[in-house]
DOGULUM-910267 format. One line per field, with one value per atom (N, C-alpha, C): residue in three letters; atom name; x, y, z. Coordinates in Angstrom, 1 decimal, always signed. Example, Ala and Ser with C-alpha at 12.3 -4.5 7.8 and 13.67 -1.06 7.14 Angstrom:
BEGIN
resn = ALA, ALA, ALA, SER, SER, SER
name = N, CA, C, N, CA, C
xx = +13.2, +12.3, +13.2, +12.8, +13.7, +12.9
yy = -5.7, -4.5, -3.3, -2.2, -1.1, +0.0
zz = +7.8, +7.8, +7.8, +7.1, +7.1, +7.9
END
This chain:
BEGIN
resn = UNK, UNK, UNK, UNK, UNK, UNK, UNK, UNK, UNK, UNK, UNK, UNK, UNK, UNK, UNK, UNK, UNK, UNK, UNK, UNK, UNK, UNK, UNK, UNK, UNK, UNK, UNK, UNK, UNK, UNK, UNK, UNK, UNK, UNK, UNK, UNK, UNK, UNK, UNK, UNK, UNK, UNK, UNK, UNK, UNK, UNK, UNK, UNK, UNK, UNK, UNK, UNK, UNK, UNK, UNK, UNK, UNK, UNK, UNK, UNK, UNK, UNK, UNK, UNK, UNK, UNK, UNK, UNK, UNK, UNK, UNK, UNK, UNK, UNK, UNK, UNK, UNK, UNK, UNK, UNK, UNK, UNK, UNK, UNK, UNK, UNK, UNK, UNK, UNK, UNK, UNK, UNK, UNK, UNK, UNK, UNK, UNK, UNK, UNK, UNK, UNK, UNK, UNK, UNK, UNK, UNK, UNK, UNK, UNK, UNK, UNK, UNK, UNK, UNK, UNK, UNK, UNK, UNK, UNK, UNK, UNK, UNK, UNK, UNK, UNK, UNK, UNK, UNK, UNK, UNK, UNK, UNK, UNK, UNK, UNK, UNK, UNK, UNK, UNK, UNK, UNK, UNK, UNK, UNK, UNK, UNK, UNK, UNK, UNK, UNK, UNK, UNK, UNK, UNK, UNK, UNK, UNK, UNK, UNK, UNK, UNK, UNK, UNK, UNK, UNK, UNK, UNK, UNK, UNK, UNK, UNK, UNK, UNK, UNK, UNK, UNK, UNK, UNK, UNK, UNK, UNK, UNK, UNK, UNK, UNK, UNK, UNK, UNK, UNK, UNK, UNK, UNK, UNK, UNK, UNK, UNK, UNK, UNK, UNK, UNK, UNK, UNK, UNK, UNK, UNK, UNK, UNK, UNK, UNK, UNK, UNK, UNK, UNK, UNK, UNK, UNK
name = N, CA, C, N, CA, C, N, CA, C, N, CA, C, N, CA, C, N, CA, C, N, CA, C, N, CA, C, N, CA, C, N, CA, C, N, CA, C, N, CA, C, N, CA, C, N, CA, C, N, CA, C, N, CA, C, N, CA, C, N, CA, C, N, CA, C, N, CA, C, N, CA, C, N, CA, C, N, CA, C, N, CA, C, N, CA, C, N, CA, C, N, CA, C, N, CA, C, N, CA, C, N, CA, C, N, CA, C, N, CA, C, N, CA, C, N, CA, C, N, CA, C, N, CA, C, N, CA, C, N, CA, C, N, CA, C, N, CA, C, N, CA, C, N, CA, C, N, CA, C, N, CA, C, N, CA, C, N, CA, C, N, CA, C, N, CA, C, N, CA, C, N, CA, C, N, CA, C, N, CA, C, N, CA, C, N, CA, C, N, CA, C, N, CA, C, N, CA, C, N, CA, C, N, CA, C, N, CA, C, N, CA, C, N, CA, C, N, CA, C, N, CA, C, N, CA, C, N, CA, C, N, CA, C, N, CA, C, N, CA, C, N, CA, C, N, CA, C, N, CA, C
xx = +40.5, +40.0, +39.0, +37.7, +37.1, +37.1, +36.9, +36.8, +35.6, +34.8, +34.0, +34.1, +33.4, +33.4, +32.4, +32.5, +31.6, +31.6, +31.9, +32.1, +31.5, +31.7, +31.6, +31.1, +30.3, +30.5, +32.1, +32.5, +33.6, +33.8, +34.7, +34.7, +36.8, +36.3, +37.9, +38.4, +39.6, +40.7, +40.0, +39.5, +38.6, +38.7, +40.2, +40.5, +41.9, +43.4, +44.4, +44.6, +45.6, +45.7, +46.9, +47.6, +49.2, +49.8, +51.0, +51.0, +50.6, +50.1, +49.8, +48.3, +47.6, +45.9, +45.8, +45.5, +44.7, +43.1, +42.5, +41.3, +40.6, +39.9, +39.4, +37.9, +37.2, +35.6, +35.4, +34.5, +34.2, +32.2, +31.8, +29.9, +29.8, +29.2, +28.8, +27.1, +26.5, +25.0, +24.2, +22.8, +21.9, +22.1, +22.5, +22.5, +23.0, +23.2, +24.3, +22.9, +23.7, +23.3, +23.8, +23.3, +23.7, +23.9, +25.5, +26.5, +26.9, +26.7, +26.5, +28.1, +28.6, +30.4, +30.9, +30.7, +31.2, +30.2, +29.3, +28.1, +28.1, +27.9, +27.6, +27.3, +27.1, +26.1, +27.1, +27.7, +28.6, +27.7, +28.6, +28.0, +28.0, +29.2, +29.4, +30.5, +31.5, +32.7, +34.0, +35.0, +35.7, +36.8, +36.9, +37.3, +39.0, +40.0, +41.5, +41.6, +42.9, +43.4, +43.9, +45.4, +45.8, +45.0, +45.3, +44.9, +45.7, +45.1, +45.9, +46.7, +47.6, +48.1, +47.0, +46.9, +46.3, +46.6, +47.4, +47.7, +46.6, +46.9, +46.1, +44.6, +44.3, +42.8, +42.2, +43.2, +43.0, +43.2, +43.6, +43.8, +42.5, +41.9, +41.2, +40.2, +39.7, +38.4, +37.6, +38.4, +37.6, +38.2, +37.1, +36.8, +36.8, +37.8, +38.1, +37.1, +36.2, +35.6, +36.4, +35.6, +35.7, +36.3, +37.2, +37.4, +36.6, +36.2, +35.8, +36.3, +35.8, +36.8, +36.3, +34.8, +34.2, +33.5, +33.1, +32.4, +30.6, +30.1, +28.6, +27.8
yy = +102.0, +101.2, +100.2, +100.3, +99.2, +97.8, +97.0, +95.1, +94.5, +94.1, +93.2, +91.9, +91.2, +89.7, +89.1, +88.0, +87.2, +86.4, +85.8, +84.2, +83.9, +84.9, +84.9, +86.5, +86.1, +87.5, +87.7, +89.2, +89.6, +89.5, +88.7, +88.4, +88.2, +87.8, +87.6, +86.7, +86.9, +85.9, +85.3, +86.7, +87.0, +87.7, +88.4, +89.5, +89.7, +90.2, +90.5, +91.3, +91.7, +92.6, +92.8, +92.4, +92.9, +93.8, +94.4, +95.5, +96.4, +97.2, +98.7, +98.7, +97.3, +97.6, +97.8, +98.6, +99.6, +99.6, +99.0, +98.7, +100.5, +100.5, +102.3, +101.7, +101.0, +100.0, +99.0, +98.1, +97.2, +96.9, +96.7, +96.6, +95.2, +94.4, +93.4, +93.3, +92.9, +93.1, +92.0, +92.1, +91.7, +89.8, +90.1, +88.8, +89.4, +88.5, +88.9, +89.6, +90.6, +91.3, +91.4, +92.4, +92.4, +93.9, +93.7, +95.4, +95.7, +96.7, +97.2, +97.4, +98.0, +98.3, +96.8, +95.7, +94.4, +93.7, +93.8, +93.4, +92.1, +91.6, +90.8, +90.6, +89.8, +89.3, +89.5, +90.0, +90.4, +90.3, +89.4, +89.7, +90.6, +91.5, +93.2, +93.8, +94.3, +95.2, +95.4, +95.6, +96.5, +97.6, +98.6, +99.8, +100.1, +99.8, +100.1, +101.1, +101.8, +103.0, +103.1, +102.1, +102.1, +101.1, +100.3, +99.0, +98.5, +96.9, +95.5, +95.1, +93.6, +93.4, +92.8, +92.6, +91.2, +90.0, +89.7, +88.3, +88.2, +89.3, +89.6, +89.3, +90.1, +89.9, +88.4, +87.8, +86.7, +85.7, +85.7, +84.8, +85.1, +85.5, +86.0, +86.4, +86.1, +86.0, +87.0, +88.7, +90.3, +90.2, +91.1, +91.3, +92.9, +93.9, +95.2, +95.9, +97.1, +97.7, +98.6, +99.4, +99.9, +101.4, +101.6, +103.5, +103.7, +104.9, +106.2, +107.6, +108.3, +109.1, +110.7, +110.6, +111.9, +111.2, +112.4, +112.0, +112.1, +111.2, +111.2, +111.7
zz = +51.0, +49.9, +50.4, +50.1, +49.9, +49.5, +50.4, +49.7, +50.2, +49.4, +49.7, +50.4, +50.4, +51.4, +50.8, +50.0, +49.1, +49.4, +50.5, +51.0, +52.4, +53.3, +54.3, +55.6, +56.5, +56.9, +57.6, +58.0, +58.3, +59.7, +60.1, +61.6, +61.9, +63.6, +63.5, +62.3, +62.0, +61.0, +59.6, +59.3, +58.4, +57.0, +57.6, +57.0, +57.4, +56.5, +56.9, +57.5, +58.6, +59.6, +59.5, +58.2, +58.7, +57.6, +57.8, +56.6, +56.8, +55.8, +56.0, +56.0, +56.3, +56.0, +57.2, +57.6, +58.3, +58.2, +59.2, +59.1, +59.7, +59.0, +59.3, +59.5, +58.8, +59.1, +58.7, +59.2, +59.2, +59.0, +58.2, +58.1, +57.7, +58.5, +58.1, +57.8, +56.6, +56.3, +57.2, +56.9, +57.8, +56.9, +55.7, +54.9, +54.0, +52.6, +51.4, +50.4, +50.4, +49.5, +48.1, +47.1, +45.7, +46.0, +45.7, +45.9, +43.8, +43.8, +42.6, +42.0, +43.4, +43.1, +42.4, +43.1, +42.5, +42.0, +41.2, +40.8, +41.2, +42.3, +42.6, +44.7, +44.7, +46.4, +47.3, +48.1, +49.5, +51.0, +51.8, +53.6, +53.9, +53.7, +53.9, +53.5, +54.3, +53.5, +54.5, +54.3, +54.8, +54.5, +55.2, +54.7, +54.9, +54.2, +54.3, +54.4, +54.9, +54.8, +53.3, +53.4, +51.9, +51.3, +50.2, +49.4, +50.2, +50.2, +50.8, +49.3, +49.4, +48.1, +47.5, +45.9, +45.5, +46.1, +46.5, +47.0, +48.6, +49.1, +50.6, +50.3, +49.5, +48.8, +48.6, +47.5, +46.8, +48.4, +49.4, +50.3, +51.2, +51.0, +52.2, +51.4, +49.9, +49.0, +49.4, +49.2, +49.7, +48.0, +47.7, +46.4, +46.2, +45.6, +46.0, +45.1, +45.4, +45.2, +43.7, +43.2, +42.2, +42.5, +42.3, +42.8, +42.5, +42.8, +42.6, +42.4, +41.3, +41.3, +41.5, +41.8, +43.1, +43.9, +45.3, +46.0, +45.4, +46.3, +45.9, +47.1
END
């Protein structure tokens, strides 16, 4: 699962690490860009295994990407 980062780029204590998130990637952009999945401006992303909670999200201001439901 995808989460955005709207506040900040993604660095150490940045992002939760406990639980089942499973960090699979990490992209941080050259600057904040305008991401289409969350219509709005992101430093970069990072890539879960499973989803984190809402609460994980909401503490740590990653803003979760939109499924998808094929590949492109």
């Amino acid at each position: 699962m995808r989460y955005y980062s709207t506040q900040r780029p993604i660095g150490p204590g940045s992002f939760p690490r406990s639980g089942q998130g499973v960090v699979e990637q990490i992209k941080n952009f050259d600057g904040r860009i305008f991401c289409k999945e969350i219509g709005r401006l992101a430093w970069g992303f990072i890539d879960y295994r499973e989803p984190i909670t809402p609460e994980e999200a909401a503490a740590y201001e990653l803003v979760p990407a939109e499924r998808r439901t094929t590949q492109r």
